[in-house]
N, C-alpha and C positions, 0 to 999 in steps of 0.2 A: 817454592822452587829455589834452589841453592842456584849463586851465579857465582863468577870468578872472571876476572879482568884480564885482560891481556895490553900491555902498554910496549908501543913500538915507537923509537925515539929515532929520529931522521938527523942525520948529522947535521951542525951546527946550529941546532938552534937552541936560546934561552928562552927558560921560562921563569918568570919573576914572584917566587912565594912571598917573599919577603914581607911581613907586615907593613901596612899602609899601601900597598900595591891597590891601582883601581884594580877593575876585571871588563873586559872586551868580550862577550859572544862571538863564538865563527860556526861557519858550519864544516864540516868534516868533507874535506874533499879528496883527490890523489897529491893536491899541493900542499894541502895541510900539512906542515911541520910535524906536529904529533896527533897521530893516529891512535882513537881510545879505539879498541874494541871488546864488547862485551859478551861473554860467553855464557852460554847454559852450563849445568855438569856436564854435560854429554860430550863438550867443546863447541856446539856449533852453534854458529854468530845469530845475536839474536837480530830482528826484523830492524828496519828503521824506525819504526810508530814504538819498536819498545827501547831506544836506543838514547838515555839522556845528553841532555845537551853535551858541548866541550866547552870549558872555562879556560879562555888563555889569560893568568895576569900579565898587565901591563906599567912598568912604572910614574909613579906619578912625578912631575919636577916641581920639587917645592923652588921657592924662592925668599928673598926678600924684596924690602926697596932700592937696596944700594946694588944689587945684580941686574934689577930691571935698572936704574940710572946707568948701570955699566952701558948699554947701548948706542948710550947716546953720543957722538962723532963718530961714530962705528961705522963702517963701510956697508952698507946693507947687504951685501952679498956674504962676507964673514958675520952676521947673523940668523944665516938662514939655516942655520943647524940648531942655533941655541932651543934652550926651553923644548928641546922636544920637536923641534921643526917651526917654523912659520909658514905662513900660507900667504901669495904674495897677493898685495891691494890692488888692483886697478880699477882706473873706472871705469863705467858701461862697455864704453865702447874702446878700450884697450889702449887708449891713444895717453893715458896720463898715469904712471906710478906715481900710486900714494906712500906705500910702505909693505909691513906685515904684519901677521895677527897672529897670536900666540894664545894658546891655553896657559894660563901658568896658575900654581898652587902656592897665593900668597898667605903666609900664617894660617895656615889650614883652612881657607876658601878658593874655589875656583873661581879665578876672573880670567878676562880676557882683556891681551893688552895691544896698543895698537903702535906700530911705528910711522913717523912722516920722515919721509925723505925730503931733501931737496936736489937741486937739478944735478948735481953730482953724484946723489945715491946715495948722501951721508946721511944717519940719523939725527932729525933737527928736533925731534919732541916727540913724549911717550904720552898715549892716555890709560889709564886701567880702570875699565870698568867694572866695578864689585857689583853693581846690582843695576842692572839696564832694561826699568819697566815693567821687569814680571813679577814683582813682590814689590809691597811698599820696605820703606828703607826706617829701620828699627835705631830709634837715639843713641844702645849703649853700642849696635857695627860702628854709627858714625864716630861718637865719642873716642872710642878702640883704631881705627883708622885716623881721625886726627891726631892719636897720641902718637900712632905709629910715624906718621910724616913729621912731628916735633921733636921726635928723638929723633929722625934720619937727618934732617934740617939742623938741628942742634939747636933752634929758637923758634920762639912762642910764635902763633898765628895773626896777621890779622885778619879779624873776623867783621864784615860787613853788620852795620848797626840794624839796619831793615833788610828783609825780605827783598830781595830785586822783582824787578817786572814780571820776567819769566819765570818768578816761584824760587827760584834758586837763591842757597842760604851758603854765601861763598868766605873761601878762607883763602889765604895770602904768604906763605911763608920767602924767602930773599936769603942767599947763604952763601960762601963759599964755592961764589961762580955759578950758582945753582938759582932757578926761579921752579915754586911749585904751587898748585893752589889745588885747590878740593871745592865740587860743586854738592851740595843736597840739596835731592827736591824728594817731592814725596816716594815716587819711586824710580829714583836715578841717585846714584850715589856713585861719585869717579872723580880722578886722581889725575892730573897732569905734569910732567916736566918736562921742563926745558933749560937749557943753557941760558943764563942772565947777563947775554952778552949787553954791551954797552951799556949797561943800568950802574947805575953809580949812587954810592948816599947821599942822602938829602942836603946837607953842606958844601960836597963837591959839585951837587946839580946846581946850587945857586952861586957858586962861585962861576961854573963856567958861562951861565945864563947872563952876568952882570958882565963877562970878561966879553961875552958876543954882543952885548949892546952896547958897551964901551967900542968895538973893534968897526963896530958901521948902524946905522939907524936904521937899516932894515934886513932881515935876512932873506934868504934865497932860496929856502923853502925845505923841506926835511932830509935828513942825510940820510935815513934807510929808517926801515919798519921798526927799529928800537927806539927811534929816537922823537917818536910819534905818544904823546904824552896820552892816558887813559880817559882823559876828559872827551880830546877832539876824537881819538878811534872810537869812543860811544857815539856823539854827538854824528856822526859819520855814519854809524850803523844806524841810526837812528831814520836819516835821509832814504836810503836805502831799505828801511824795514817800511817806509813811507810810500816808496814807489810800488813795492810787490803788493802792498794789500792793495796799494788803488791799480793795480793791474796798467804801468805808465809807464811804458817803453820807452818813450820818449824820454821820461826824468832819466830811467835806469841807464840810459843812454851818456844823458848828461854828468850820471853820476860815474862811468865807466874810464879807464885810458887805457885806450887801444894798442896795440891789438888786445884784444880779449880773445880768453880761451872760452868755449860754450860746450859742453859735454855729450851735446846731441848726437843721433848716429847720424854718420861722414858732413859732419860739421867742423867741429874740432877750432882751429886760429881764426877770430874774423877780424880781418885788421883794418876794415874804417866802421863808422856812426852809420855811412847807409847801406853797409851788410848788415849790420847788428839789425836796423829797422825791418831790414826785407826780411828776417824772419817770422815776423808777424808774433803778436801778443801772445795766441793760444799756442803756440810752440816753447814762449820761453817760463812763461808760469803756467808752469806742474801744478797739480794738486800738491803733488808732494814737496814742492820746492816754496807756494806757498803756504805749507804749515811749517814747513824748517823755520822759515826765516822769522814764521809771526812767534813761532815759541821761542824762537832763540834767544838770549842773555847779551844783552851789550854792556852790561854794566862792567863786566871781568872781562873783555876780551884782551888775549893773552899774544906777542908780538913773536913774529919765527921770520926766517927769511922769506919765507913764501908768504908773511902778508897775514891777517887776520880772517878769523873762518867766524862766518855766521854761519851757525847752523844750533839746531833742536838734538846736536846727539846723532841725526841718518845721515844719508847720504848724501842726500840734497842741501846741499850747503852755496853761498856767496863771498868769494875770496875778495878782500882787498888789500890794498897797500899802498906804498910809497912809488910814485911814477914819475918821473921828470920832477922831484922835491913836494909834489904833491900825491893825496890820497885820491885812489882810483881803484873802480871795481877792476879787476887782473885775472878773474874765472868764474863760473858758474858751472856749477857739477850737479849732475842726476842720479 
């Protein structure tokens, strides 16, 4: 049977041929923009059961690295167009912005990139996830992604000598006001940046370390989350990844400076030691919160104003930071 098309085009809208376009499925409604219909010879419309699909293309947004760095001091709110739309972070229970998550097409793979805000809205650090647990992560992606962040960086990595605890094979690169690093594990393979505020090289760090112990013979404890050396923020995670496996509210307690944020529904600021206890043990270790924390990586934990995140990659993560010149848990997220 001979057929012939009929194409009705509704004003305003585009459709994207253009090679490299993905394609979106929809179904044919009275709002559908373009209306296929399909004809016999005879002219009249054939059935639904004979009516093939409608293919809208949609454009893909390629990128680079230096477009996703663009982001960052960025007001979140003038991001929420870019890339195609973002999709806003909160957590559970509505009460805390994290950021946004974007589809983006870097060098012709889709990852997904994530923004953190800080308490003004500004972009504090990006993560981009190339491969998040559903395929194992292949040496010449990783290889191809490290070169990509050494040409963006303008210098060579450093690369962690041994495997860390939690499986991850980490790289380090320092630039240009810029701090980046790259985690591989078998199947996680992602990208982080951030601004290198207060990081200084290695000669000005110890100029100023002799000029502070020349100036008083003790100090007054740390001046904000950058200035919290990789040794103690492990050493720190470490205490803390100690208390969730032994399920010890009481340490996590002692390890905390209050108020703490706790991500529970209508919980939210608990601002002494015996709120924190009245919640009881099985309310604050999740299953989920204790496998974050036991896969998590201390070895690279990376400094932002909000403090350091243990976490496994979900959701379920343990914020710390700089509290009164010392280190303190500052959140617990579900």
């Amino acid at each position: 049977m001979k057929r012939k098309w009929t194409y009705l085009l509704a004003a305003g809208l585009t459709v994207c041929l253009a090679a490299g376009c993905g394609s979106e499925k929809t179904e044919a409604s009275p709002e559908t923009a373009v209306v296929l219909e399909e004809t016999n010879e005879t002219g009249k419309a054939l059935s639904q059961a004979e009516t093939p699909e409608v293919t809208v293309q949609t454009e893909v947004q390629e990128a680079g690295l230096q477009d996703v760095a663009a982001l960052l001091g960025m007001k979140d709110e003038d991001t929420a167009e870019l890339f195609g739309g973002g999709a806003e972070n909160w957590t559970e229970d509505k009460s805390f912005y994290i950021g946004r998550i974007y589809t983006v097409d870097l060098y012709g793979e889709s990852c997904q990139v994530f923004t953190t805000c800080g308490a003004d809205k500004t972009v504090e650090s990006i993560s981009i996830w190339i491969v998040n647990g559903n395929r194992d992560v292949t040496e010449e992606e990783a290889k191809a992604w490290e070169s990509r962040v050494t040409e963006f960086m303008k210098e060579s990595p450093v690369i962690d000598g041994e495997t860390s605890e939690g499986g991850s094979k980490n790289y380090r690169w320092r630039g240009d006001g810029l701090a980046a690093s790259m985690h591989q594990m078998k199947d996680i393979l992602s990208v982080s940046l951030q601004p290198a505020v207060g990081e200084l090289d290695q000669a000005s760090a110890a100029k100023e370390q002799t000029a502070a112990q020349n100036d008083a013979e003790e100090t007054t404890g740390y001046a904000d989350n950058f200035a919290v050396d990789s040794q103690a923020a492990a050493s720190f995670a470490e205490e803390i990844k100690t208390a969730v496996a032994e399920k010890d509210l009481e340490k996590l307690a002692d390890l905390s400076g209050f108020p703490v944020y706790v991500g529970l529904p209508e919980i939210g600021g608990v601002e002494t030691r015996e709120d924190f206890l009245a919640l009881g043990s099985e309310r604050i270790f999740t299953e989920e919160l204790l496998q974050s924390v036991a896969s998590a990586d201390t070895a690279n934990l990376e400094p932002s104003r909000a403090g350091f995140v243990l976490t496994d990659g979900s959701g379920a993560n343990i914020v710390f930071g700089v509290r009164d010149g010392a280190l303190g848990i500052t959140g617990i997220n579900y």
